[in-house]
Residue frames relative to the residue before (quaternion, step in Angstrom):
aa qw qx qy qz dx dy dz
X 1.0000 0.0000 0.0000 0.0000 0.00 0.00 0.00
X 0.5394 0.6676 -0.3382 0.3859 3.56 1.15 -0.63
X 0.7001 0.5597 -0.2068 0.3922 3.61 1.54 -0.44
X 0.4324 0.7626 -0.3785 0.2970 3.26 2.11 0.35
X 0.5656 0.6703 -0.3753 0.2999 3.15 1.02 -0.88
X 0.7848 0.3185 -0.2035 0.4911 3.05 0.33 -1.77
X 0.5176 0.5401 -0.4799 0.4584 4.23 1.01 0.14
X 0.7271 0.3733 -0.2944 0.4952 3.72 0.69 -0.82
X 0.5125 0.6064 -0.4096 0.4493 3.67 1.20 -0.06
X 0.6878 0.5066 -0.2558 0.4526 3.43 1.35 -1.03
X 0.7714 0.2747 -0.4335 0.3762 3.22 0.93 -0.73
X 0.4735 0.6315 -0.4853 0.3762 4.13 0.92 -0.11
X 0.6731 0.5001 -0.3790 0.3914 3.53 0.98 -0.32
X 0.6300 0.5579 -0.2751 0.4650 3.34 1.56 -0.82
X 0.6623 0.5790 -0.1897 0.4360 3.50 1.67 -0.46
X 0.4901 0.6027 -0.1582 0.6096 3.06 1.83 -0.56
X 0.5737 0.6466 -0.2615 0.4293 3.54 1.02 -1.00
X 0.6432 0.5851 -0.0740 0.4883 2.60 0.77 -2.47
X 0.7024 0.5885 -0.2734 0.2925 3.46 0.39 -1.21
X 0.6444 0.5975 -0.1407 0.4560 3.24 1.19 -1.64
X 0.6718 -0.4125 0.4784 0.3869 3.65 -1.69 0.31
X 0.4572 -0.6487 0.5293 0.3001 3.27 -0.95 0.68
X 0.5541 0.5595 -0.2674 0.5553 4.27 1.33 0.00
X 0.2290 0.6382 -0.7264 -0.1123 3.14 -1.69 0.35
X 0.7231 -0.5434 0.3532 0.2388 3.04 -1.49 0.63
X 0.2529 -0.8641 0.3514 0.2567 3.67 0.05 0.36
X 0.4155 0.4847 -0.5306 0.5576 3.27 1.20 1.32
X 0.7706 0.3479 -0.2786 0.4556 3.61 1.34 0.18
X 0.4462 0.8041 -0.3049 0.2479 3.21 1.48 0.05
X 0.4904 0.5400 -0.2883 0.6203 3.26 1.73 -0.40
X 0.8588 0.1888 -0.3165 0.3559 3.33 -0.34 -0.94
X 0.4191 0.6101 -0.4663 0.4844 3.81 1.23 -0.16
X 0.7731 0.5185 -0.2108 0.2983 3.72 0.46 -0.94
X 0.5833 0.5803 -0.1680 0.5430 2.92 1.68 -1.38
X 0.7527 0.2651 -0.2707 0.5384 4.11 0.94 -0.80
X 0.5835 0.4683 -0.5667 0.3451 3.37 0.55 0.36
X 0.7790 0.3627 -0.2814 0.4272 3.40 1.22 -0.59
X 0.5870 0.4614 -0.5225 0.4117 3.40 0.91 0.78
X 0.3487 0.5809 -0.5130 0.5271 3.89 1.92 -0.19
X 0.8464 0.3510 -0.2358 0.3238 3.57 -0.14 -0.84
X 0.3837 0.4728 -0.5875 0.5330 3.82 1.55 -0.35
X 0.7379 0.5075 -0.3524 0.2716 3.88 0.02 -1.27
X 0.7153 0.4111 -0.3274 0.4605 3.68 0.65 -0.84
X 0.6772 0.4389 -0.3870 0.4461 3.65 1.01 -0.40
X 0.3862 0.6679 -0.3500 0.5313 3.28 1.45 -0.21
X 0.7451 0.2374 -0.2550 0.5688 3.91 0.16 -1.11
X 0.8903 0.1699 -0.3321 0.2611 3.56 0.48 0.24
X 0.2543 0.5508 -0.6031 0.5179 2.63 0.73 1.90
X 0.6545 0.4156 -0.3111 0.5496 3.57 0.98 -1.17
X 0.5632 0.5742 -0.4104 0.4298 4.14 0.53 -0.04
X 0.7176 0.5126 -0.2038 0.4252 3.14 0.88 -1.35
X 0.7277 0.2662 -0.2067 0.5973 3.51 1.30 -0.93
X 0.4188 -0.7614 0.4353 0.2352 3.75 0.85 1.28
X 0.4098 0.5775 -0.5708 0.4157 3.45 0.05 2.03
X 0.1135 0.8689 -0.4367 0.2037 3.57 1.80 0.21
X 0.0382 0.7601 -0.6430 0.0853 4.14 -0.65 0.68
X 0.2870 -0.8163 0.4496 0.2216 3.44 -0.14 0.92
X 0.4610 0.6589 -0.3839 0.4538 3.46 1.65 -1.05
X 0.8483 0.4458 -0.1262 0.2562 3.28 0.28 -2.04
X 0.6227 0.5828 -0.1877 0.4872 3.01 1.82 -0.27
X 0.7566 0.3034 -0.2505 0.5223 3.47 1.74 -0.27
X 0.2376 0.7549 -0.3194 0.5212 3.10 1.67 0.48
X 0.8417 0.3469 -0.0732 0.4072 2.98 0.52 -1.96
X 0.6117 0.5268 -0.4145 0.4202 3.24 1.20 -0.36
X 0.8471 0.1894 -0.3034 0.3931 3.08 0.23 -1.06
X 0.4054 0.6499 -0.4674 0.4414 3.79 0.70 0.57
X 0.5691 0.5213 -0.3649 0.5207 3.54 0.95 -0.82
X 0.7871 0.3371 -0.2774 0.4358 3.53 0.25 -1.84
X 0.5918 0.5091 -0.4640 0.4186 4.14 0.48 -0.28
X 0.7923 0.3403 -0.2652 0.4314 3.81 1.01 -0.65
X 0.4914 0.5190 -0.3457 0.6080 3.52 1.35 0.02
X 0.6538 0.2381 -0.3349 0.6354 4.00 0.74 -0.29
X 0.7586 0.2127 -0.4727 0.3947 4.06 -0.14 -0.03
X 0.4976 0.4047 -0.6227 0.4481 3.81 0.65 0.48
X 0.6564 0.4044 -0.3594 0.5258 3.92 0.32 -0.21
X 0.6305 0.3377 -0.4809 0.5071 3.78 0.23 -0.17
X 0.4250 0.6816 -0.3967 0.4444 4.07 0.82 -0.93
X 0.7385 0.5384 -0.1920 0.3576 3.14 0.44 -1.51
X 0.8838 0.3201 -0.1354 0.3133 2.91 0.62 -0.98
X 0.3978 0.5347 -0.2977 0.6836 3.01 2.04 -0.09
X 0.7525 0.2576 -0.4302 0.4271 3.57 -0.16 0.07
X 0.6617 -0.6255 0.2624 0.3195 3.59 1.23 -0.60
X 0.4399 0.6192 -0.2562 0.5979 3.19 2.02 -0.02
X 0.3155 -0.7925 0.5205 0.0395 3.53 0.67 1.35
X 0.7987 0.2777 -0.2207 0.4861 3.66 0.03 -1.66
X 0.2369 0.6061 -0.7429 0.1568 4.44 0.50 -0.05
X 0.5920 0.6509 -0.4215 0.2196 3.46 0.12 -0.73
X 0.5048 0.7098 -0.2711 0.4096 2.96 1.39 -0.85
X 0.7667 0.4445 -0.1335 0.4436 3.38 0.81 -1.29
X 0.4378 0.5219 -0.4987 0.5359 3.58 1.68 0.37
X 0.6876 0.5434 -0.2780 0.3933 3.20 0.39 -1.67
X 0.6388 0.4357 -0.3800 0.5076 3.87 0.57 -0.68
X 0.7480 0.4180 -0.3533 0.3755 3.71 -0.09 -1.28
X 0.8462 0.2341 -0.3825 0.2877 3.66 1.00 -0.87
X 0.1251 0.7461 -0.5493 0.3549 3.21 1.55 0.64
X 0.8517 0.3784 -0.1506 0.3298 2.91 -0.06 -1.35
X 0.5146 0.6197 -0.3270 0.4942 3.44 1.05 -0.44
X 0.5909 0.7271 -0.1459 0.3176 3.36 0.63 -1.66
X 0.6366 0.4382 -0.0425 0.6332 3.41 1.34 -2.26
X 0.5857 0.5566 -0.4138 0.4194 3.02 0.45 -0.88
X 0.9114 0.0778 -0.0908 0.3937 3.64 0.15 -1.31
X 0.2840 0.6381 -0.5339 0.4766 3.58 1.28 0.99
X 0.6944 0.4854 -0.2649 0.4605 3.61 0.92 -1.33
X 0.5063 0.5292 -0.4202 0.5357 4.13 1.19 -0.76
X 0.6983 0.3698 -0.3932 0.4702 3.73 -0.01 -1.75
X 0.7901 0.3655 -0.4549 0.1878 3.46 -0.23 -1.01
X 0.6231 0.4356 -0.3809 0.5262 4.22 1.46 -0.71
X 0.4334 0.6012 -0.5221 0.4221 3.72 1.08 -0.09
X 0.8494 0.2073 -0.1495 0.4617 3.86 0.61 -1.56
X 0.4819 0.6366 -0.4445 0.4062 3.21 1.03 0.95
X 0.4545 0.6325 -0.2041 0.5930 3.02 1.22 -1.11
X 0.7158 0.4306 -0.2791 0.4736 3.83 -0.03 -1.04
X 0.4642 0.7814 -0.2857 0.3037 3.40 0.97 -1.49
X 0.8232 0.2083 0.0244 0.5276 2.87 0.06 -2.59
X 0.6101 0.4370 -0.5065 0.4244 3.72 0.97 0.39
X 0.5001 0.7273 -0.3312 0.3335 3.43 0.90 0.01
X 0.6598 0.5198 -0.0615 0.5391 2.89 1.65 -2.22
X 0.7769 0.4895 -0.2426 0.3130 3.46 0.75 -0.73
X 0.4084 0.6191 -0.4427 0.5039 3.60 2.14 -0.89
X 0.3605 -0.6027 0.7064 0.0882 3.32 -1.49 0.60
């Protein structure tokens, strides 16, 4: 149960989404892009940390919005110094992050799975 949070976080972001103009301006497309994928490095983050029962609500709303303020000022940085594509180098690192803990949750609820199947 400790994994609702960061699940009901996921789906208010998809509702928010939903919510929004189907447009963004393309002086905002970067940094809109960059905090949605560090909101989500973070919520897949807390549910990975749920799943292995170490869940912190603090550390989890912290982390969100800390992630998206430093994933949008390395992209604002960028662009104020003149290096347009830095962004790039959010989008890679939390790529990678992201995979990183999609692949945990998913042997995390496997694991559970075949302990599930196997209790008698």
């Amino acid at each position: 149960m400790i994994w609702l949070a960061p699940a009901c976080a996921l789906l208010c972001g998809f509702a928010v989404v939903f919510a929004l103009p189907p447009y963004v301006s393309a002086q905002y497309a970067n940094y809109l892009s960059v905090a949605l994928l560090a909101g989500l490095d973070t919520i897949l983050g807390g549910l990975r940390a749920g799943l292995e029962e170490r869940f912190d609500d603090h550390v989890f709303i912290t982390g969100f919005f800390i992630n998206m303020l430093a994933a949008t000022a390395i992209v604002w940085l960028g662009d104020l110094i003149g290096l347009r594509e830095l962004y790039l180098a959010a989008v890679v690192a939390l790529g990678i992050r992201m995979f990183t803990n999609v692949g945990i949750v998913r042997r995390l609820l496997v694991g559970r799975t075949r302990a599930f199947r196997e209790t008698p």
